[in-house]
VMD Tcl script that draws the C-alpha trace (Angstrom):
set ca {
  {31.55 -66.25 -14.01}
  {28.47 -68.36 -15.13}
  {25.14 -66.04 -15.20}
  {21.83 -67.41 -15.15}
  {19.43 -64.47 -16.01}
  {15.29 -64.79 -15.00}
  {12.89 -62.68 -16.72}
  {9.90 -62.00 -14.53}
  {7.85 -59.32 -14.43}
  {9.66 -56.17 -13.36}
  {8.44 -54.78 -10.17}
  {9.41 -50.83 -9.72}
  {13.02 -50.40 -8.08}
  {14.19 -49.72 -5.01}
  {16.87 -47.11 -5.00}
  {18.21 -47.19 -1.50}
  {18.51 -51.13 -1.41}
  {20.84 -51.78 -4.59}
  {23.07 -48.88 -3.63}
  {25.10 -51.73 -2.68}
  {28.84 -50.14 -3.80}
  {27.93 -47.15 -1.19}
  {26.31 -49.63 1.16}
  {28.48 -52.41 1.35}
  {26.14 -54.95 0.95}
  {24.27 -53.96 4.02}
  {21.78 -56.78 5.60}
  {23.16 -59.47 2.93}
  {25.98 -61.74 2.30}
  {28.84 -60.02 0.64}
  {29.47 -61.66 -2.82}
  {32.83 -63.17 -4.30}
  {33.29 -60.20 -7.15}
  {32.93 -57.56 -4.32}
  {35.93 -59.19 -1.80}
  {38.73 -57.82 -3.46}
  {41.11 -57.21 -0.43}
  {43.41 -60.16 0.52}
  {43.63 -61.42 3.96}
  {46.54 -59.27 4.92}
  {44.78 -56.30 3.78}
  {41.60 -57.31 5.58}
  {42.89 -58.55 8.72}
  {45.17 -54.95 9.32}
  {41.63 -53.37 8.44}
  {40.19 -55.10 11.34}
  {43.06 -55.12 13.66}
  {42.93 -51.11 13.01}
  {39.46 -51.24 15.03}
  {40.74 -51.75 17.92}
  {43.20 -48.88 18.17}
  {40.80 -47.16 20.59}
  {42.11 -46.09 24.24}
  {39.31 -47.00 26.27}
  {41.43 -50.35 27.04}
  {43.77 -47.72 28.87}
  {41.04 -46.25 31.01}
  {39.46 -49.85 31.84}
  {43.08 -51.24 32.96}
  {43.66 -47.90 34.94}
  {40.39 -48.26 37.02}
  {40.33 -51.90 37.77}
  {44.02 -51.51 38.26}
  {43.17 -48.47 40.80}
  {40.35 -50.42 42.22}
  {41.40 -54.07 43.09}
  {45.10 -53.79 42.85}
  {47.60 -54.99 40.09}
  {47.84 -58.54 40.74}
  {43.61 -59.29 40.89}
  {43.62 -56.32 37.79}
  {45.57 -58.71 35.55}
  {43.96 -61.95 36.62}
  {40.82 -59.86 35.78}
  {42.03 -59.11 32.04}
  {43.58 -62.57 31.62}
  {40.21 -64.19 32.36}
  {38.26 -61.86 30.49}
  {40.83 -62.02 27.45}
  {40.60 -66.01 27.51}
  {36.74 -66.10 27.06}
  {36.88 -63.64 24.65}
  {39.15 -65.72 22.41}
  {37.81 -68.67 22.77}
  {33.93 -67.34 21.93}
  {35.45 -65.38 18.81}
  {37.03 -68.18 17.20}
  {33.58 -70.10 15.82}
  {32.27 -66.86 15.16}
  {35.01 -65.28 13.10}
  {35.43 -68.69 11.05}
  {31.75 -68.37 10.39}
  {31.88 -64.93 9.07}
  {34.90 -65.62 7.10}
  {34.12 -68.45 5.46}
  {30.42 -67.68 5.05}
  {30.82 -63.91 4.38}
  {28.30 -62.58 6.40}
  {28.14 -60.48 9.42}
  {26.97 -61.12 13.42}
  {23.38 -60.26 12.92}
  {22.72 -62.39 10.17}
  {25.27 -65.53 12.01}
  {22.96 -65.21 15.17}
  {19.38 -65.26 12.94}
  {20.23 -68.94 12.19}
  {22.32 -69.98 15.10}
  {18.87 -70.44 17.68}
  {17.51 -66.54 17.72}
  {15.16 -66.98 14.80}
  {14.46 -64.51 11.93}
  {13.09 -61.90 14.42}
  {14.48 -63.10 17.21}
  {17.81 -61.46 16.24}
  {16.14 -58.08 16.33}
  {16.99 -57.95 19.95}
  {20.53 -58.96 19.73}
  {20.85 -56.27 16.82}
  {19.52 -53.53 19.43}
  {22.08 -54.91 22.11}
  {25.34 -54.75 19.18}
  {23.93 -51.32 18.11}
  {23.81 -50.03 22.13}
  {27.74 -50.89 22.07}
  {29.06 -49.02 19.47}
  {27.25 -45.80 20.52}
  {28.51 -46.55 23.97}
  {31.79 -46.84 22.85}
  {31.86 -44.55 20.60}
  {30.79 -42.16 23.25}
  {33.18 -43.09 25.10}
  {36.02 -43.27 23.49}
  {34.24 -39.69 21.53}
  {34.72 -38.16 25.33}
  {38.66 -39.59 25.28}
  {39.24 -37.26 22.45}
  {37.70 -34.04 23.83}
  {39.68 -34.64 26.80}
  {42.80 -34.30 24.63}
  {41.44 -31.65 22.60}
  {40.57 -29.63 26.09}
  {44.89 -30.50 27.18}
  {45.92 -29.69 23.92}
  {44.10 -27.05 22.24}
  {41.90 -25.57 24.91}
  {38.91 -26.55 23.21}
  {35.96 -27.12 25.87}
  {34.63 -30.49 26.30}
  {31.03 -29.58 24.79}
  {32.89 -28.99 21.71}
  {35.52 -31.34 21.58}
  {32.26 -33.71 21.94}
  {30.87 -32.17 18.73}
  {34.31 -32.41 16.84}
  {34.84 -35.81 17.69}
  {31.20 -36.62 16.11}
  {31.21 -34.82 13.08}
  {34.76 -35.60 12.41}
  {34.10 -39.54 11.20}
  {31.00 -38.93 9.19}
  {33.08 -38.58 5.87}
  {34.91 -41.15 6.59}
  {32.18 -43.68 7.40}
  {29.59 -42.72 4.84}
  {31.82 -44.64 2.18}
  {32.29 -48.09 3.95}
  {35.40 -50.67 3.41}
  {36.84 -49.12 0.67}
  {37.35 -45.73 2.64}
  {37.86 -47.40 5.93}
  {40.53 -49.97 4.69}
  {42.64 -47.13 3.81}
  {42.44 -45.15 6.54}
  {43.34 -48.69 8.61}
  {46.34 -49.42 7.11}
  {48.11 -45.92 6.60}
  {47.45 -44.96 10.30}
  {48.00 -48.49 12.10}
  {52.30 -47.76 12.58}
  {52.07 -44.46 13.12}
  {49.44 -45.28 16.36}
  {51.93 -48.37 17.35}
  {55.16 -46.26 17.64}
  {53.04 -43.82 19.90}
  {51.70 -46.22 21.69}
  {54.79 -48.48 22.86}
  {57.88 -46.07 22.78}
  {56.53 -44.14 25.93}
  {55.82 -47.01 27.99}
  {59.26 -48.81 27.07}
  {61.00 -45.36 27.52}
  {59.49 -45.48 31.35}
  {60.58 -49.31 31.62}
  {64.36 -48.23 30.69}
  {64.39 -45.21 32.50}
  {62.56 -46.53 36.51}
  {62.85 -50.51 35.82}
  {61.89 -50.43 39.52}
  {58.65 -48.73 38.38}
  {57.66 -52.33 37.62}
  {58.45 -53.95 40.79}
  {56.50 -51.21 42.67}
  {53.62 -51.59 40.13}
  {53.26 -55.52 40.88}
  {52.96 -54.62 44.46}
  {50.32 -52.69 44.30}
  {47.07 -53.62 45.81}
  {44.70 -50.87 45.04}
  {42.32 -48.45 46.87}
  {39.28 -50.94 47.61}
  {40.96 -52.85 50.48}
  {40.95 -55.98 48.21}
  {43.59 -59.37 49.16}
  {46.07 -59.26 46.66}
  {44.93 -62.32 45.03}
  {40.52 -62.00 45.76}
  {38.18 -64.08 43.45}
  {35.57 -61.20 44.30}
  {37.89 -58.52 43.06}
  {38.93 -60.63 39.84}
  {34.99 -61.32 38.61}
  {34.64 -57.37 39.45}
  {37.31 -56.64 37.57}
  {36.81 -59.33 34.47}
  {32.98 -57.82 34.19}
  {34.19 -54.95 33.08}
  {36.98 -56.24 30.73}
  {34.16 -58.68 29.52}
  {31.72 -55.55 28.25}
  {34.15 -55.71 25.37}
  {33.30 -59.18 24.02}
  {31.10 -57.34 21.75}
  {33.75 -56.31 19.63}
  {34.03 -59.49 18.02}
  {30.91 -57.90 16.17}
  {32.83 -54.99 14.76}
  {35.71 -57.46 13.89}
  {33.31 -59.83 11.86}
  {32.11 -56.69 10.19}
  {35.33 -56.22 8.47}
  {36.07 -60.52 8.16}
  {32.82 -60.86 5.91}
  {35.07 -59.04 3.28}
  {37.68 -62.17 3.41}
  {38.41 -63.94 0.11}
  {37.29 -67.11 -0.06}
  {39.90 -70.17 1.33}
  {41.76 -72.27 -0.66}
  {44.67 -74.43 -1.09}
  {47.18 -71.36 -1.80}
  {45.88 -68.83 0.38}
  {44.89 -71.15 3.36}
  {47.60 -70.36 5.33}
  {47.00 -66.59 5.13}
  {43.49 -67.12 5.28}
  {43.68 -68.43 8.88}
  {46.34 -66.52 10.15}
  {44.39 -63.18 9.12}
  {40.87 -64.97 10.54}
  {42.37 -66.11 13.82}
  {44.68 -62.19 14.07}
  {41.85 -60.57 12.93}
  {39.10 -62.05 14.51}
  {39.77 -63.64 18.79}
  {43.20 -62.54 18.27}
  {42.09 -58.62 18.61}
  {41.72 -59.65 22.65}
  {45.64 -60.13 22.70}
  {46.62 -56.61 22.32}
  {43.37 -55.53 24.19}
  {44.83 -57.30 27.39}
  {48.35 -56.01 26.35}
  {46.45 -52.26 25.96}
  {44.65 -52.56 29.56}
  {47.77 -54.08 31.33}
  {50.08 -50.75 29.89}
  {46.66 -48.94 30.52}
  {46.76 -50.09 34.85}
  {50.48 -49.77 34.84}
  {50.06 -46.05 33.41}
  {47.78 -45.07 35.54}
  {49.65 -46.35 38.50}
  {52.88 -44.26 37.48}
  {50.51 -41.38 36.95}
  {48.81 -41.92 40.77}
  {52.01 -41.86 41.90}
  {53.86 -38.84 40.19}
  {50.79 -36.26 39.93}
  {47.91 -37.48 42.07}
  {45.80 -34.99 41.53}
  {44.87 -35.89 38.04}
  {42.82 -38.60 36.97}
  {44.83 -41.40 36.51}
  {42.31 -42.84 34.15}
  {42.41 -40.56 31.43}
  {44.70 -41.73 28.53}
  {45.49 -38.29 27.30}
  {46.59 -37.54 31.32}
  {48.53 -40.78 30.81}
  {50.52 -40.65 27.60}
  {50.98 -36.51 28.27}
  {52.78 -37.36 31.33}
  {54.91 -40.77 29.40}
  {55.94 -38.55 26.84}
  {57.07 -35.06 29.14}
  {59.58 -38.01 30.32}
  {61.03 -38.10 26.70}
  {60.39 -35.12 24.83}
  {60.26 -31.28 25.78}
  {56.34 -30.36 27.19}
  {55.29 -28.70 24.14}
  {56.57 -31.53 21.70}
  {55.03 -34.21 24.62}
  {51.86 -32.57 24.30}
  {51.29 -32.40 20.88}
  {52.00 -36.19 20.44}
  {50.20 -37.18 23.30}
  {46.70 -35.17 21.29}
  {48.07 -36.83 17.79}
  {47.68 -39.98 19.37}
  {44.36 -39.87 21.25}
  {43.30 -38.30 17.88}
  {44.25 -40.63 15.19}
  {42.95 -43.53 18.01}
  {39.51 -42.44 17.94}
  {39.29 -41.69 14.46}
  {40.40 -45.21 14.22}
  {38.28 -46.81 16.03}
  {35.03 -44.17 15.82}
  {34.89 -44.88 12.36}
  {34.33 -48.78 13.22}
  {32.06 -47.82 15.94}
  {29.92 -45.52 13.48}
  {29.72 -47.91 11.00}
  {29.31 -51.33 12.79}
  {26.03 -49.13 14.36}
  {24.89 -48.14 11.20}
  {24.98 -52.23 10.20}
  {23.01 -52.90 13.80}
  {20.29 -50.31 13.55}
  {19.50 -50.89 9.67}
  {19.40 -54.61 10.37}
  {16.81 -54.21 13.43}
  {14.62 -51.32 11.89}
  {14.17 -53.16 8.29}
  {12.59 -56.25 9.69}
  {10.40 -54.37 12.47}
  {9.19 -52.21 9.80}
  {9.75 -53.68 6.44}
  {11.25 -50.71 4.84}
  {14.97 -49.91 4.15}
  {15.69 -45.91 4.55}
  {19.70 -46.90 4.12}
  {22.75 -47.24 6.67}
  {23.88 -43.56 5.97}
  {20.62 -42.55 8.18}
  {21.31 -44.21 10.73}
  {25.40 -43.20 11.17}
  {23.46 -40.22 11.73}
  {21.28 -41.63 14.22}
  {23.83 -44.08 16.22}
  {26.22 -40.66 16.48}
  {23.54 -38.86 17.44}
  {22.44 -40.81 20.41}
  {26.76 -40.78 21.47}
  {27.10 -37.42 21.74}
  {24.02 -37.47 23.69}
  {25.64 -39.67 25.89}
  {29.00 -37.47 25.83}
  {27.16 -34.50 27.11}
  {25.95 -36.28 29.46}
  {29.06 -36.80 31.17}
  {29.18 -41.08 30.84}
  {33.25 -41.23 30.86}
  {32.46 -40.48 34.50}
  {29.96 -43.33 35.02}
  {32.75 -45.95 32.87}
  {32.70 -48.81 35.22}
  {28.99 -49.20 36.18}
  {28.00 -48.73 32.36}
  {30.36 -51.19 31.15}
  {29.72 -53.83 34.01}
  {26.11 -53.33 33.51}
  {26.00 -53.64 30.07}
  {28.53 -57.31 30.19}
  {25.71 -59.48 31.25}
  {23.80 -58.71 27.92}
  {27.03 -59.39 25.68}
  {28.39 -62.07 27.35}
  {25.18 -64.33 27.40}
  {24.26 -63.41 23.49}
  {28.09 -63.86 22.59}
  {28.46 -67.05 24.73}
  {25.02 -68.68 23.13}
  {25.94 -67.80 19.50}
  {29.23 -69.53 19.98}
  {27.68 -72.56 21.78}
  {25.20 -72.82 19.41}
  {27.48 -72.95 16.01}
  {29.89 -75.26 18.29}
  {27.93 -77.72 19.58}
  {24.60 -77.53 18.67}
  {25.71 -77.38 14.74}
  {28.85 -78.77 14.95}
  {28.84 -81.58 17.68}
  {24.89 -82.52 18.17}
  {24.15 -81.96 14.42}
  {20.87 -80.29 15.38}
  {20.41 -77.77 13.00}
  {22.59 -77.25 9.28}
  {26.24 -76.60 9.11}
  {25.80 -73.80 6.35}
  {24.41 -69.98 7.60}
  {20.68 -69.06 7.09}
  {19.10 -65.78 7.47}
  {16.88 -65.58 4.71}
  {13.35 -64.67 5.64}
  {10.94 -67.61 5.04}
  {13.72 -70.06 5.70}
  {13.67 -69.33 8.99}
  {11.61 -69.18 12.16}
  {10.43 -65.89 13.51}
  {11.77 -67.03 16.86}
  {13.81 -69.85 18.21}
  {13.67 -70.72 21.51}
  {16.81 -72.65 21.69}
  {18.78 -68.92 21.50}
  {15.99 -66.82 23.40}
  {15.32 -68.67 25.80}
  {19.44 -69.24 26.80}
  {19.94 -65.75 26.38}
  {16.92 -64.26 28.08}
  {17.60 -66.79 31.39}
  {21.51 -65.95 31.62}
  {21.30 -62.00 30.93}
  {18.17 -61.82 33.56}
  {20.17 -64.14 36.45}
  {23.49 -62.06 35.88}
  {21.49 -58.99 36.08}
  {20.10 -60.01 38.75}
  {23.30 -61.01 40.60}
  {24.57 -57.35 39.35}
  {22.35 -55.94 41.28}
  {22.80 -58.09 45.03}
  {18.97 -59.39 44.28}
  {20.79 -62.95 44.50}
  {22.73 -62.25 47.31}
  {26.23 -60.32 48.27}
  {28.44 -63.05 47.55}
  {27.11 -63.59 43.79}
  {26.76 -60.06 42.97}
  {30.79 -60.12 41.98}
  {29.64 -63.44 40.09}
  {27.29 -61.68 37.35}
  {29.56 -62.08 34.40}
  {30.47 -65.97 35.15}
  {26.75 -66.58 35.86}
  {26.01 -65.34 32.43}
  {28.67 -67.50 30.82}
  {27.84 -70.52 32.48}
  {23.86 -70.34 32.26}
  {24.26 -69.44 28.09}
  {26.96 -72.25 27.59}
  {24.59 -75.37 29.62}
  {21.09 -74.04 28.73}
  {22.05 -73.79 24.80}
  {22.90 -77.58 24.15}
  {20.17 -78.58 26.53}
  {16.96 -76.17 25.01}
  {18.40 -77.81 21.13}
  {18.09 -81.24 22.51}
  {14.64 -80.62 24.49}
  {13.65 -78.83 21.07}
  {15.39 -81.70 18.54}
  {16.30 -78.78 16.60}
  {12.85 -78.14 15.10}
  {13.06 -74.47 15.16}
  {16.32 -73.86 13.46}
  {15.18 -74.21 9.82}
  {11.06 -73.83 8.99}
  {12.33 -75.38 5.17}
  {14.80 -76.73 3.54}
  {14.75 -76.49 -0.36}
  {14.60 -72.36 -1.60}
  {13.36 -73.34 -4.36}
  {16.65 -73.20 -6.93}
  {18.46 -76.66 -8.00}
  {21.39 -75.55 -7.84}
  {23.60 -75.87 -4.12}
  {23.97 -72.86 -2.06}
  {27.15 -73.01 -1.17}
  {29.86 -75.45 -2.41}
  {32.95 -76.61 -0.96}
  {35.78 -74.28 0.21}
  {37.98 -73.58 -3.04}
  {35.79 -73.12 -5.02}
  {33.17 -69.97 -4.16}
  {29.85 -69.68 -5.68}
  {29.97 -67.28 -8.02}
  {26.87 -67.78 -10.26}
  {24.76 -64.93 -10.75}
  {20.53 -64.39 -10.79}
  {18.09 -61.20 -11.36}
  {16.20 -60.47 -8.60}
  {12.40 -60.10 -9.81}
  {12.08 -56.76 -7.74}
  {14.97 -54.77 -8.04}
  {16.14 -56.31 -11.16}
  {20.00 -55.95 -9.91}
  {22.39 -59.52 -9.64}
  {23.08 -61.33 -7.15}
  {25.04 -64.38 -6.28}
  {23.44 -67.72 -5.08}
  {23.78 -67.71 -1.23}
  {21.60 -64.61 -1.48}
  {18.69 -64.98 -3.25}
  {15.16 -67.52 -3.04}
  {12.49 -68.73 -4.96}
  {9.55 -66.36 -4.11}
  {6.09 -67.88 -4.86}
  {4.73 -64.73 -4.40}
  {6.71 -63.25 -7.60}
  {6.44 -66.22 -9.15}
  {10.82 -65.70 -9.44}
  {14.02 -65.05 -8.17}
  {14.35 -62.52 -5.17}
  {17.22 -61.42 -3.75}
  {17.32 -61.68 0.35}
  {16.86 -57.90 1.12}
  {13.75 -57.20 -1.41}
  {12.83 -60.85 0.16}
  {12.42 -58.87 4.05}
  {10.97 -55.41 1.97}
  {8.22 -57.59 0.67}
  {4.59 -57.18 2.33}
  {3.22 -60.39 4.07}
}
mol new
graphics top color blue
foreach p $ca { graphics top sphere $p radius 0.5 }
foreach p [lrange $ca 0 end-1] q [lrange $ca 1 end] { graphics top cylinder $p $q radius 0.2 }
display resetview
């Protein structure tokens, strides 16, 4: 590794900002010498996210709502936008090594302009995580007795050890608990297959409790705005993808598969999770009616009394809901902790460190627990869609077409303050228009028949308006200059990663060349995060 060391005048150190093992290179690209996982490793890290159970609930409720039929055209749909927005977004974190927040500062929001965008990412993992939080006290309540209040409190504190420590704790975890979660998962639905194959038939048939046609375009954009609130978690995918080696000629293979499985490919088992998820809670509607059929816990407890005596049924249907929301509260916890950091460092220009705000982001879920939200599921999630879909859809758009297609603004990533923009309007102004006329069709202020529409408005108004504002714009507010003030090239070509190595004039620690500047102001070398700490 070549080093080029800069001797400035020292400025005094920030602790909490070059805590970078613990932090895991919060706010920053994540260098060469710190990606040590391979792609397999990395891509079962990321693929362990999405072990959460919520999918089960979601497919149970649109499947109880609008029937089987419009339930999976609702999924499909939803599953197909979501895979086709992730893939530009994934290769851009992978190849670039660098998470959502800082892919969307240079792909039209502008340097601040993310800041919103950050707030909407950071408002989905605490949802989740609430969610998903409230799955577990459910089964700690069946199994154990434990009241909800406190199963809400266990769930919280349980993941804070876990969390505090980053990749290297969480890729562990990932990996050791990902089989055991997969046998629970699929032997008690393919046990209920075997045993009442007409189960199936009878399941097909079904056209819910709404009064819905069995095939209703309404009923399907209903349905799909729901599904579509989890676009978002291409964010906590690309979280784990920034860690990705770099490609080359022997490990390009890999290297895709593990972007491609990793990254859009989560929505595939999310759709196959939500379709089990409606079919579940259609055998449970029809052999105990009385309990909620959306409840995963109430789902796989009554799967696995089909197979195994009640006590033994029991306890694996709890050791499942728990080791899924360990799984994916962990993510949740720390993909937050990412969002909020991100948001409060530029607003205020100081860095208090992601631990303090695991703290925070859990905080506001078990708020949101206590408050009883797993009962409000459906309106929260199809609510919250419009904002994810038009940011996701815009990003995407933007790195497609705008960089890719229309060459309006450069191929490579920038997020470095001063390089950028405080604001773009190519990005805001997409974003702001579709999330305000999906909201608006949410809410029947455009009229009955468009307010099953919200979630397509919001994908079609970010997709057209995105091209259009870069043209209108020429692409003047993607990059405010282009030389940082170092010779050497930022990036090189793939193969062959950038691994040279300059002192930051303010916290004295190295850092490789994608993150760091010239600063006139220090008359040196700054790294990217002293580079947003610094005072106007």
């Amino acid at each position: 590794m070549q080093e080029t060391i800069l001797n400035p005048p020292n400025e005094k150190n920030t602790d909490q900002a070059i805590k970078e093992t613990l932090e895991d290179y919060t706010l920053r690209y994540t260098p060469h010498s710190f990606r040590r996982w391979s792609p397999g490793v990395v891509a079962i890290t990321a693929l362990g996210g999405i072990a959460y159970l919520a999918d089960f609930s979601i497919g149970a409720m649109i499947g109880m709502s609008y029937g089987t039929t419009n339930a999976i055209y609702s999924i499909l749909f939803a599953a197909l936008i979501i895979f086709i927005t992730g893939i530009p977004l994934s290769y851009y974190a992978a190849r670039y090594n660098i998470d959502l927040d800082l892919i969307t500062r240079g792909a039209g929001f502008g340097y601040c302009g993310s800041i919103i965008t950050s707030i909407i990412f950071a408002s989905f993992t605490f949802i989740f995580f609430a969610l998903e939080g409230s799955i577990m006290a459910q089964g700690l309540l069946l199994g154990l007795a434990i009241p909800l209040w406190a199963g809400y409190l266990i769930s919280t504190i349980i993941v804070i050890p876990l969390v505090i420590y980053g990749m290297k704790a969480l890729s562990k975890l990932q990996v050791w608990t990902t089989p055991v979660w997969l046998l629970l998962m699929i032997a008690p639905v393919a046990y209920l297959i075997y045993k009442e194959p007409n189960l199936v038939n009878a399941f097909a048939n079904y056209t819910g409790q709404e009064g819905y046609a069995a095939f209703d375009m309404a009923a399907i954009m209903l349905g799909a705005g729901v599904c579509l609130s989890l676009i978002m978690q291409i964010g906590e995918q690309i979280d784990y993808l920034r860690f990705m080696p770099a490609k080359t000629k022997a490990n390009s293979k890999s290297w895709w598969i593990a972007v491609i499985s990793a990254g859009p490919g989560w929505v595939i088992l999310g759709a196959i999770k939500q379709i089990i998820g409606a079919f579940l809670g259609f055998y449970l509607f029809t052999k105990l009616p009385g309990v909620n059929a959306t409840e995963p816990v109430q789902q796989f407890n009554t799967a696995f009394h089909e197979m195994f005596p009640a006590w033994l049924a029991l306890s694996l249907a709890v050791i499942l809901v728990v080791i899924s929301q360990i799984k994916i509260n962990v993510t949740n916890a720390y993909s937050g902790s990412l969002a909020w950091t991100s948001a409060y460092t530029r607003v205020t220009k100081k860095y208090l460190g992601r631990i303090v705000f695991v703290l925070f982001n859990l905080l506001v879920a078990l708020i949101l627990m206590e408050g009883n939200m797993f009962a409000m599921l459906g309106k929260i999630l199809g609510f919250y869609s419009n904002f994810a879909i038009a940011w996701i859809v815009v990003v995407a758009t933007d790195i497609s077409i705008n960089k890719y297609i229309l060459k309006l603004s450069p191929k490579y990533p920038e997020y470095r303050r001063d390089m950028l923009y405080n604001f773009n309007p190519v990005g805001l102004i997409a974003f702001l228009s579709a999330a305000t006329l999906s909201i608006a069709a949410f809410f029947g202020l455009l009229g009955d028949f468009l307010s099953s529409y919200s979630p397509l408005i919001a994908l079609i108004v970010g997709f057209i308006l995105t091209p259009i504002l870069g043209i209108l714009t020429k692409g003047k507010y993607y990059i405010r200059k282009t030389d940082d003030g170092i010779a050497e090239p930022r990036f090189h070509h793939e193969g062959t990663p950038v691994a040279t190595v300059y002192s930051c004039v303010s916290c004295n620690e190295k850092y490789e060349r994608p993150d760091v500047m010239f600063s006139k102001q220090h008359n040196g070398i700054i790294c990217s995060l002293c580079k947003t700490l610094q005072d106007d």
